[in-house]
N, C-alpha and C positions, 0 to 999 in steps of 0.2 A: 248609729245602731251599735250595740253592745255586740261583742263576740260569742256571748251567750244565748242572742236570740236570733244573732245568721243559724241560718238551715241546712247541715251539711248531707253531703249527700256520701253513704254507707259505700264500704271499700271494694263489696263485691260488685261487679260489673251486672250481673244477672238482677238484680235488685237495684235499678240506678231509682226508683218511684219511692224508695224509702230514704224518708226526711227525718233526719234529728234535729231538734228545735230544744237546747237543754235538759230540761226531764221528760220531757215529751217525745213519744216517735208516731208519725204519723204513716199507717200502713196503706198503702195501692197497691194489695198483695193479691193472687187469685190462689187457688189453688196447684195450679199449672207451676207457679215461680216455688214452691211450697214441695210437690213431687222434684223438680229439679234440684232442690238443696237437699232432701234425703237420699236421689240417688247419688249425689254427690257425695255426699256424707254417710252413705248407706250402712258402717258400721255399726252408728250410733242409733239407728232403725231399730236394730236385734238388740245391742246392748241393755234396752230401756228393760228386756224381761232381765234382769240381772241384778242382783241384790249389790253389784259392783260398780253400777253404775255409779259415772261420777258429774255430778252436773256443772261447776267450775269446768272439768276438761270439756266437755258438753259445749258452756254457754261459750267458752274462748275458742270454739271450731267452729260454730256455726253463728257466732255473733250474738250478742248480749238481746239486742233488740231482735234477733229471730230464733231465739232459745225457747218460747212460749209457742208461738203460732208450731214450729216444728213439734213441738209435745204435745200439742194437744191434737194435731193432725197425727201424729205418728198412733196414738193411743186409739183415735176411733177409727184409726184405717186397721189395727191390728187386733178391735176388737169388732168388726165387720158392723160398725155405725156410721162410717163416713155418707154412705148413699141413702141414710136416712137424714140430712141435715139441708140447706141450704149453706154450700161452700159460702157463696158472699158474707153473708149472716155471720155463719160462726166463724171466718177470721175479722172479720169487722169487730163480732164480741169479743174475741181475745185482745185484739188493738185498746179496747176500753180498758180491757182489766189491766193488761200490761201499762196504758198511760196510767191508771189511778196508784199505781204501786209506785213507793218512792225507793229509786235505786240509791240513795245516802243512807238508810236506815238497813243496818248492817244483817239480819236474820229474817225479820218478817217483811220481805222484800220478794219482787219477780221471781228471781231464782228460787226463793223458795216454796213459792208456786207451785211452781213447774217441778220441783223435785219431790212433794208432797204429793202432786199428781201420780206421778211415775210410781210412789213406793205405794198407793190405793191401787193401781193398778195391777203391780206386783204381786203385791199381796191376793188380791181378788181370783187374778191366773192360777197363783201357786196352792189356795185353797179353793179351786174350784168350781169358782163365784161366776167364771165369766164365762 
């Protein structure tokens, strides 16, 4: 087997169900694992209304592979949509969108996702929208 296609298992302890398999990360994430890395990270919670925000410092605190699921839970908890969704559901759908994006392709990539997210969001708050 290639070194490329062992499974390694992500550095946080809280998260030991997430598998990286090369470009792929396969998420067993619930909601619960999800609250626990934003109170950990709870900075980065408030930041996101901030035109300062920066997603590089973002994705390298909270891990590349949990930079998307944390943005788009942080977004609909802060825009009181979280308890209209099925948590399973919608981090299963971000797991999709995060595997289909390729992290070698340097702009239109994960991160920029998730940073695109954040400045709609931004934007939407600071005129009004939401």
């Amino acid at each position: 087997m290639k070194s490329s296609d062992r499974h390694h298992s992500h550095n946080t302890n809280e998260f030991q169900k997430v598998r990286i398999n090369s470009d792929r990360i396969d998420f067993d994430l619930s909601i619960d694992h999800i609250d626990k890395l934003i109170l950990k990270h709870e900075d980065f919670y408030f930041k996101v209304n901030s035109f300062d925000f920066n997603i590089f410092d973002f994705s390298k605190t909270v891990g590349r592979n949990m930079q998307m699921p944390f943005m788009a839970t942080t977004l609909l908890k802060q825009n009181n949509l979280l308890q209209s969704v099925d948590h399973h559901k919608f981090l299963q759908f971000f797991v999709q969108i995060y595997n289909k994006y390729k992290r070698s392709v340097e702009y239109h990539n994960d991160l920029h996702g998730s940073d695109v997210a954040q400045h709609v969001h931004l934007i939407f708050k600071t005129q009004g929208l939401m």
